[in-house]
C-alpha positions in Angstrom: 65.1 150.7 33.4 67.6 148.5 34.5 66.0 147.3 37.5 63.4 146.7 35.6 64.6 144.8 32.8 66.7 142.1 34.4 67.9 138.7 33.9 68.2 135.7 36.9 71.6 135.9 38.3 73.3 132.7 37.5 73.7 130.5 40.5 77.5 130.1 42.4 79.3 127.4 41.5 80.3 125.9 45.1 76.3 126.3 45.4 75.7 123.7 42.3 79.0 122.1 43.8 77.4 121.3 47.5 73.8 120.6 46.2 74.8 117.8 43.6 77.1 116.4 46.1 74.4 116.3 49.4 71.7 115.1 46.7 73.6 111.9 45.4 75.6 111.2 47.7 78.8 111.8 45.4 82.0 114.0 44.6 81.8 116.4 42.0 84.8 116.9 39.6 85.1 119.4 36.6 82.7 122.1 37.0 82.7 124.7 34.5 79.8 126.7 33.0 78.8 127.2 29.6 75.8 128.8 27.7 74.2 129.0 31.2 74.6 125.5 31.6 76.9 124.0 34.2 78.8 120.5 33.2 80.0 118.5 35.7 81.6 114.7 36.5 80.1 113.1 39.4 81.7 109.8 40.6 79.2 107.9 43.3 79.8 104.2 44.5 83.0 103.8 42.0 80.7 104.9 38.7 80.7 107.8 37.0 78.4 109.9 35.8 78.2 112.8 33.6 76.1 115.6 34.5 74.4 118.9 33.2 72.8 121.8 35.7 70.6 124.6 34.5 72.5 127.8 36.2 70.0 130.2 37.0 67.1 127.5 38.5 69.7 124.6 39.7 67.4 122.3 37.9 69.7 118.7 37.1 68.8 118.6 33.1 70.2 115.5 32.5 72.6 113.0 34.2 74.3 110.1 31.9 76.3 107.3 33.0 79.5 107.3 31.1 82.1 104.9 33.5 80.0 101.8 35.5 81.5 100.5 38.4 83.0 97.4 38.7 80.2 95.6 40.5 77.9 97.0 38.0 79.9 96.2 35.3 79.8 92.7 36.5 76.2 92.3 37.0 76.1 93.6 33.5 77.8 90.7 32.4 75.7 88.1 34.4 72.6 89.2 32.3 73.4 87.9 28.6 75.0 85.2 30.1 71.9 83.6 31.8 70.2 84.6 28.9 72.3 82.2 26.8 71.8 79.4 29.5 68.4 79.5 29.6 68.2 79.8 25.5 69.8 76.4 25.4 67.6 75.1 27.5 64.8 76.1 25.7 66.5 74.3 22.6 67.7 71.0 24.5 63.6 71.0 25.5 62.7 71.6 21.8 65.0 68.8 20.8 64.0 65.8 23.2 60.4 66.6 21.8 61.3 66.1 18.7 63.0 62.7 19.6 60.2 61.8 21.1 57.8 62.3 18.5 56.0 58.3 17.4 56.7 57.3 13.5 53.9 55.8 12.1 55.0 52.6 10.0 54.4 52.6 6.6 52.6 49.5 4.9 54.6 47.1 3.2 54.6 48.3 -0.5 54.0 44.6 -1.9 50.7 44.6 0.2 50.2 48.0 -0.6 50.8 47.2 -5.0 48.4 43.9 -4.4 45.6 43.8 -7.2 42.8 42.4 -5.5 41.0 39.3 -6.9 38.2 39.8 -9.9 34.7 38.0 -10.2 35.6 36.2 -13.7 32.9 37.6 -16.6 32.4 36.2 -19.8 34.0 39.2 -21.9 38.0 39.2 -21.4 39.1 41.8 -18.8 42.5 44.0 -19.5 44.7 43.8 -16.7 44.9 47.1 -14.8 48.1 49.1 -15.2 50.9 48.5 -11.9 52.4 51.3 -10.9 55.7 52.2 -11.7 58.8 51.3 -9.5 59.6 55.2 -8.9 56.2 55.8 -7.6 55.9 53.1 -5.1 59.5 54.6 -3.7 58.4 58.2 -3.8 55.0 57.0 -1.7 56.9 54.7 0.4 59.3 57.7 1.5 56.6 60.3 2.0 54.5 57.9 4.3 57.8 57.3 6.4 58.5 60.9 6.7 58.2 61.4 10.9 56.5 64.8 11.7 58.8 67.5 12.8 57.7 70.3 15.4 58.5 73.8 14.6 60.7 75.6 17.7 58.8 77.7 19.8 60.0 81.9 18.5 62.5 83.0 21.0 61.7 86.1 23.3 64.0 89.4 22.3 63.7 91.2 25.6 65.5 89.1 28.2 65.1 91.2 31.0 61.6 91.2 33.3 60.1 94.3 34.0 61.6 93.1 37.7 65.1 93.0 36.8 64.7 96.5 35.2 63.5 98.1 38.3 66.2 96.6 40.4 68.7 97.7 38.5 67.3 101.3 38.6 67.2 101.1 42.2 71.2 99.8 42.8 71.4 103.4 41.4 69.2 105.2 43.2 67.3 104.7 46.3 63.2 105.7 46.1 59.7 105.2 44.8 58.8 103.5 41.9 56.4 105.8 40.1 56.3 104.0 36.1 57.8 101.3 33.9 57.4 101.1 30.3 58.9 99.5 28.1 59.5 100.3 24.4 60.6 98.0 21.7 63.4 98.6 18.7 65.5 96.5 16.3 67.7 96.1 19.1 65.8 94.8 21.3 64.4 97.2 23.4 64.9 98.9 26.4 62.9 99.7 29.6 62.0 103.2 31.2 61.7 103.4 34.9 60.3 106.0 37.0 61.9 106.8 40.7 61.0 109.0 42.9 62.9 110.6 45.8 62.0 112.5 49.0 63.6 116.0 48.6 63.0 119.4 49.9 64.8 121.2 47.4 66.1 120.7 43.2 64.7 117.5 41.0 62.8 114.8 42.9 61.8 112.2 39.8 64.7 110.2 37.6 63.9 107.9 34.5 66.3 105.4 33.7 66.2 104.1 30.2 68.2 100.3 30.8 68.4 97.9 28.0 66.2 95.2 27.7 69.2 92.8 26.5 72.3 93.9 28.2 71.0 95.7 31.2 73.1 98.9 30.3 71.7 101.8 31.7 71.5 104.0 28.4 70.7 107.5 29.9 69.3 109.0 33.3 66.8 112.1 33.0 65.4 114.2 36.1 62.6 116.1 36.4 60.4 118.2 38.7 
């Protein structure tokens, strides 16, 4: 009965140890195992990432960036700030149009209040009624009025579909499979599909980056 009733025997640690180490390219710190799941810190290229092993199949469940390099961090930082540059350019575009824009003069309100002459009849004529002082102002001021152009809605993803898969790739070297991008009240944030040539354990990540920032939020892999 108990051959026949049996359970996977959970795989050695130095195994886990060696595989996430030859498949990344990394060291791997911190390896304990718990509820059949292995933790683990893996540091690659000066970043660091947080990982999670399934111990009976060896299957990566999940694999988070918690520490960025330096270089990445950097690169990071590039991204909002072009975004602000080109934003201002946008609005320094938006405001010479506006400059530019042709007022139409307005007619001169005597010439515009000028009772035109009457064919003289036998019967007295009442003299039409002149507008009041107020009115001729209130006309005056609307015809002046230049038009103003509304500024064109700014974007609220910043990054191209592009710049998304490049940053996947500084992190991992492969195929592009799928990018899709889905949008929040944050601003949004791309998913990208890589693909890598392996003979044994996961061989497709998705990175979910920001669309803003460029912060890679979480890395998944599958079969």
């Amino acid at each position: 009965m108990k051959s026949i009733v049996s359970h996977a025997d959970t795989i050695p640690s130095d195994s886990i140890k060696n595989q996430l180490e030859t498949m990344y390219n990394g060291k791997v710190n911190d390896l304990l195992l718990q509820n059949d799941i292995y933790g683990a810190t893996l540091t690659r290229e000066g970043s660091v990432y947080a990982v999670r092993v399934d111990s009976e199949t060896g299957n990566v469940l999940s694999m988070v960036l918690e520490k960025p390099s330096t270089e990445m961090a950097a690169k990071q930082e590039e991204v909002p700030e072009k975004a602000e540059k080109k934003k201002d350019e946008e609005d320094s575009k938006d405001q010479s149009s506006v400059e530019k824009t042709v007022e139409v003069p307005a007619q001169p309100a005597a010439e515009a209040t000028k009772p035109q002459p009457k064919t003289p009849k036998p019967a007295p004529v009442q003299p039409k009624p002149q507008p009041k002082p107020q009115q001729q102002q209130q006309q005056s001021q609307s015809q002046m009025k230049p038009p103003v152009s509304k500024p064109a809605p700014q974007k609220t993803v910043l990054l191209t579909e592009q710049q998304a898969i490049q940053i996947a790739l500084r992190q991992l070297k492969g195929e592009v499979d799928d990018v899709d991008f889905v949008e929040t009240s944050e601003g949004g944030y791309y998913l990208v599909e890589i693909e890598i040539d392996v003979e044994d354990g996961p061989d497709q990540a998705t990175y979910q980056i920001h669309a803003i920032s460029g912060k890679i939020m979480s890395v998944t892999w599958d079969d």
